[in-house]
C-alpha positions in Angstrom: -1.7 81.5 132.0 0.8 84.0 130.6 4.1 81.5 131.0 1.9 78.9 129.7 1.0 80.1 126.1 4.4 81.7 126.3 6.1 78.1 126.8 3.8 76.7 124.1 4.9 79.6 121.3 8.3 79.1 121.9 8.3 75.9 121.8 6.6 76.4 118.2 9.5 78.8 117.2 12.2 76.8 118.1 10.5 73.8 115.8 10.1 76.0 112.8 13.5 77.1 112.8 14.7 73.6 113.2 12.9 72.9 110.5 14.7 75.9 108.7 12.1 78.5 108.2 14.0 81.1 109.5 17.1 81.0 110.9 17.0 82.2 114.6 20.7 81.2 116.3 18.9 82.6 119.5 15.6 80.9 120.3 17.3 78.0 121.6 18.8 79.0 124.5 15.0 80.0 125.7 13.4 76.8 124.8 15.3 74.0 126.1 13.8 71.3 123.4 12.3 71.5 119.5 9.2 69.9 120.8 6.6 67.2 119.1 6.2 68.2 115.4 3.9 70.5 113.8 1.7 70.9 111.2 3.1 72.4 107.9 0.3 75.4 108.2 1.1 76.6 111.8 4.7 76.6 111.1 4.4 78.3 107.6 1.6 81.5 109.6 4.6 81.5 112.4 7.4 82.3 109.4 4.6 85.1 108.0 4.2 86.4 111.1 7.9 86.8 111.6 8.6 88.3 108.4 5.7 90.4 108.2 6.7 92.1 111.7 10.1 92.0 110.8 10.2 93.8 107.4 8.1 96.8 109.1 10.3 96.9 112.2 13.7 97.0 110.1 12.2 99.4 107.6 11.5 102.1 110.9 14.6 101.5 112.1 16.0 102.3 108.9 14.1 105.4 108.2 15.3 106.9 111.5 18.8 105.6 110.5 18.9 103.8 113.9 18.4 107.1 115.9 15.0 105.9 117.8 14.1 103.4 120.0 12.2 100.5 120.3 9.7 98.8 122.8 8.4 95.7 122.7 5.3 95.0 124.8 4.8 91.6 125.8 8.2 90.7 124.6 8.4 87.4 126.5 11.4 85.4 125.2 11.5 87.5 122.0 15.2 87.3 120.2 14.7 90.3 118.5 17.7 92.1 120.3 19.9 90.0 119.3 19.1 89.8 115.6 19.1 93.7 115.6 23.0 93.7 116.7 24.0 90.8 114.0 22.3 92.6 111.3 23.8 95.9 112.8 20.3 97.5 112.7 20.6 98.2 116.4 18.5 101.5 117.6 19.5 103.8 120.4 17.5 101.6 123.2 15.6 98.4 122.6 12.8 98.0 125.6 11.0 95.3 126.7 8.4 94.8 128.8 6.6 91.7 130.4 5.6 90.4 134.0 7.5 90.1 136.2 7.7 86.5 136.2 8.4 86.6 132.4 11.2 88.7 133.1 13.0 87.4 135.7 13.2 84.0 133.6 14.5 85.4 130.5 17.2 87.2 132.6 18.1 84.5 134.1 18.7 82.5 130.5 20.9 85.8 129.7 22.4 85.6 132.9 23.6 81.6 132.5 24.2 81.7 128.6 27.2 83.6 127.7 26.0 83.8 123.6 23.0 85.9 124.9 25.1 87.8 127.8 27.8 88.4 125.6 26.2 90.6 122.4 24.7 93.0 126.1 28.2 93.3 127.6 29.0 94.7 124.2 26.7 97.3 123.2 27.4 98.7 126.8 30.2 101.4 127.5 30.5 101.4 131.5 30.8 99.3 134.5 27.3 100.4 135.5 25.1 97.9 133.9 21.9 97.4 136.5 21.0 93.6 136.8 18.6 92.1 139.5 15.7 89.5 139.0 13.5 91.9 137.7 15.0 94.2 135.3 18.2 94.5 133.1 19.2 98.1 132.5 22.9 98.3 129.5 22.9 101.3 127.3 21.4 100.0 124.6 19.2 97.0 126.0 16.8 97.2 129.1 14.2 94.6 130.3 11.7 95.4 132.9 8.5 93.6 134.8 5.5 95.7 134.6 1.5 95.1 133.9 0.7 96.9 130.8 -3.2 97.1 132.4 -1.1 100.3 134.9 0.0 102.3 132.6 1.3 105.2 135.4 3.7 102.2 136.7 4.5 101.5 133.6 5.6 105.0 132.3 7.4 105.5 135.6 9.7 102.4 135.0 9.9 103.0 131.7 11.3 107.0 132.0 13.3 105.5 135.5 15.6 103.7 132.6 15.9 106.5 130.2 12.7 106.3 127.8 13.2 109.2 125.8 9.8 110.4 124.3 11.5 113.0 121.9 12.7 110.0 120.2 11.1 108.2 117.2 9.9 105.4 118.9 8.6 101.8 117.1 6.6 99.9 119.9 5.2 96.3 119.1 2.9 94.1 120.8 2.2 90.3 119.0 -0.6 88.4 120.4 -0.5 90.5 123.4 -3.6 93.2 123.5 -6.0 90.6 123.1 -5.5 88.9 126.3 -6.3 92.4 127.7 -10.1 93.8 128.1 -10.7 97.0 125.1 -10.7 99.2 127.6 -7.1 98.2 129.0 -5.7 97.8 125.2 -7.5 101.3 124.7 -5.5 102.8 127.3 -2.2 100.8 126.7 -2.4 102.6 122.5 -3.5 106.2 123.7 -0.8 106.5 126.5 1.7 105.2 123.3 0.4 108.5 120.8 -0.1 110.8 123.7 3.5 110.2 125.0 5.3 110.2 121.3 5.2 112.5 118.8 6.6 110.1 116.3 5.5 106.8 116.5 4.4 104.0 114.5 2.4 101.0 116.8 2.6 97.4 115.2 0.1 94.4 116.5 0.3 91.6 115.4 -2.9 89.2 116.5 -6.3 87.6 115.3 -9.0 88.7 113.0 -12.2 88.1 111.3 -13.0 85.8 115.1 -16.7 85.8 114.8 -17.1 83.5 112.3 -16.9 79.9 112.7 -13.4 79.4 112.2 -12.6 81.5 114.7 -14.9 80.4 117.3 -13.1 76.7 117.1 -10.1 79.0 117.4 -11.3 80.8 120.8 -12.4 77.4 122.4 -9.1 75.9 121.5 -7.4 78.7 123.0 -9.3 78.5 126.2 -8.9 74.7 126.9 -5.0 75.9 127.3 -6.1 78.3 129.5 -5.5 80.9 127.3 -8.7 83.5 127.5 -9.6 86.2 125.2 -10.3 88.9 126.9 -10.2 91.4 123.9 -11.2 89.3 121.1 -14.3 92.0 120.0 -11.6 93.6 119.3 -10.8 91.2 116.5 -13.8 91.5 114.2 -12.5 92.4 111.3 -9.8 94.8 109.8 -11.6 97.8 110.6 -11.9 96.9 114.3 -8.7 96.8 114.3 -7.6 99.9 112.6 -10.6 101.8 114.7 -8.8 100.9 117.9 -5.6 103.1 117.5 -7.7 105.7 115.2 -10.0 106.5 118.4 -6.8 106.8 120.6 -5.3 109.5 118.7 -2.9 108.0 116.3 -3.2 109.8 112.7 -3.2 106.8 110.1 -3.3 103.0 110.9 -3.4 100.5 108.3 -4.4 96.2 108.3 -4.3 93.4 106.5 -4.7 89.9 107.2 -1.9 87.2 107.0 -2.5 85.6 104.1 -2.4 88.7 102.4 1.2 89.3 103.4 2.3 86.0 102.9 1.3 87.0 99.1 3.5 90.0 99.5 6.7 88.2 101.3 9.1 87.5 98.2 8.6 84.4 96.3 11.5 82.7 96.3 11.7 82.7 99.6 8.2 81.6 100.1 8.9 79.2 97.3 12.1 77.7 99.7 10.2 77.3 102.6 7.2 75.9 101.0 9.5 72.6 99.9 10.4 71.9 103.5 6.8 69.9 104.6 3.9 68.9 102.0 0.9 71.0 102.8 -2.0 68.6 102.2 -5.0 71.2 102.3 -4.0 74.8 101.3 -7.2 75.7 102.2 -6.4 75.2 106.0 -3.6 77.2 105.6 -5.7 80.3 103.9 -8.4 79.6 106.8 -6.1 80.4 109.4 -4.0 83.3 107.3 -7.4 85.1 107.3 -7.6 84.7 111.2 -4.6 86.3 111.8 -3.8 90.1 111.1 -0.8 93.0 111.3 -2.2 96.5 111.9 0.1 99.2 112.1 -0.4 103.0 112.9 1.4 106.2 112.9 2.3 109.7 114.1 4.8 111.4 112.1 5.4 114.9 113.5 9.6 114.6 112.5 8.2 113.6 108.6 10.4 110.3 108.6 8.1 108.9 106.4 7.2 106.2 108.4 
């Protein structure tokens, strides 16, 4: 199920891109072809979603002045390291985490493609770069399999490759915590505040899903195979913000998609909107509202964050 609805967003990405709605040189060495077209609303909530994570990521990082780390959970075939190094934005360690079987594909893509190999060879000072089918370890890039439901393993694996919880630390999860029960998210957010004492936690994922709008969206999900299992989770902004605020982080804020697509600057928004007519912006609104970026934070080093 988890390759599956990885496949399918990638294969999303790499079409928007084609379609120039953000430039990502990256993506397609993950996803071998651009795919069957799609419509002008889902590619226009994909280029929110990545500018909306974006902006907050590259603001932390430059806050900390690149003296932090990062760790994206559920990274899957994320590019995200490799935009970091272009825009020389690079923090002291960029994690990710997935299963297993997640993993060992993208490693093998970095393995086979000298463009991604090469930018990981580079950031890395010593002969000693760990690579098996499981896990790549360089000094400034490290990929590792691991359930985010066992949170001991995952700590373990995570200080076995130099996790440093003095550190700042941005960690980011994107349509990841609700395909875990509350209680497993729950765990996954209060491990992340009780292990760093300054900390900012972005998820990006759906909102306002009892209504009907999102109910067609849950049964169009799950005849993909892709199941839910968090979306109470996803009531509104509140539920959202009430998740990390019970687990111990000190501020977390929310706003749905359409929102920030307001906020991303206009002539940008005004470029991409030219590249496909939008015959109902209504759709478009509908499914901005369904989607949602809470963010929270611990800020015991006063970065500001």
């Amino acid at each position: 199920t988890a390759c599956l609805c990885l496949t399918l967003l990638h294969l999303f990405f790499r079409f928007a891109t084609s379609k120039g709605y953000w430039k990502d040189p990256y993506i397609q060495y993950f996803a071998r072809s651009v795919g069957e077209r799609k419509a002008p609303e889902i590619n226009r909530g994909y280029y929110a979603r990545v500018q909306g994570v974006n902006h907050l990521l590259d603001a932390f990082i430059r806050k900390a002045e690149c003296d932090c780390q990062v760790i994206n959970l559920g990274a899957g075939l994320d590019t995200t390291f490799w935009r970091l190094k272009d825009k020389n934005l690079m923090p002291r360690k960029y994690f990710e985490v997935d299963f297993p079987t997640v993993v060992a594909r993208k490693i093998h893509n970095i393995k086979t493609k000298p463009p991604l190999s090469k930018p990981v060879i580079e950031t890395h000072s010593t002969d000693s770069l760990l690579l098996d089918a499981h896990s790549l370890d360089s000094d400034r890039y490290c990929i590792l399999g691991a359930d985010l439901r066992d949170i001991s393993n995952l700590d373990e694996k995570l200080k076995k490759f130099q996790l440093n919880p003095e550190l700042p630390t941005l960690l980011v999860s994107e349509c990841v915590l609700v395909y875990m029960t509350p209680a497993h998210s729950s765990n996954l957010v209060r491990w992340a505040a009780e292990t760093f004492h300054t900390a900012m936690f972005i998820n990006y994922e759906q909102v306002n899903m009892s209504d009907r709008f999102g109910q067609v969206m849950i049964e169009n999900l799950q005849r993909r195979q892709c199941t839910l299992a968090g979306v109470e989770v996803c009531q509104s902004l509140d539920s959202q913000k009430e998740r990390f605020l019970k687990a111990c982080w000190e501020h977390a804020d929310a706003l749905d998609m359409m929102t920030v697509y307001s906020m991303l600057p206009q002539d940008d928004v005004a470029r991409i909107e030219q590249l496909e007519f939008l015959d109902e912006r209504e759709l478009l609104q509908q499914l901005l509202q369904h989607y949602s970026i809470c963010w929270a934070t611990k800020d015991k080093l006063n970065l500001g964050t």
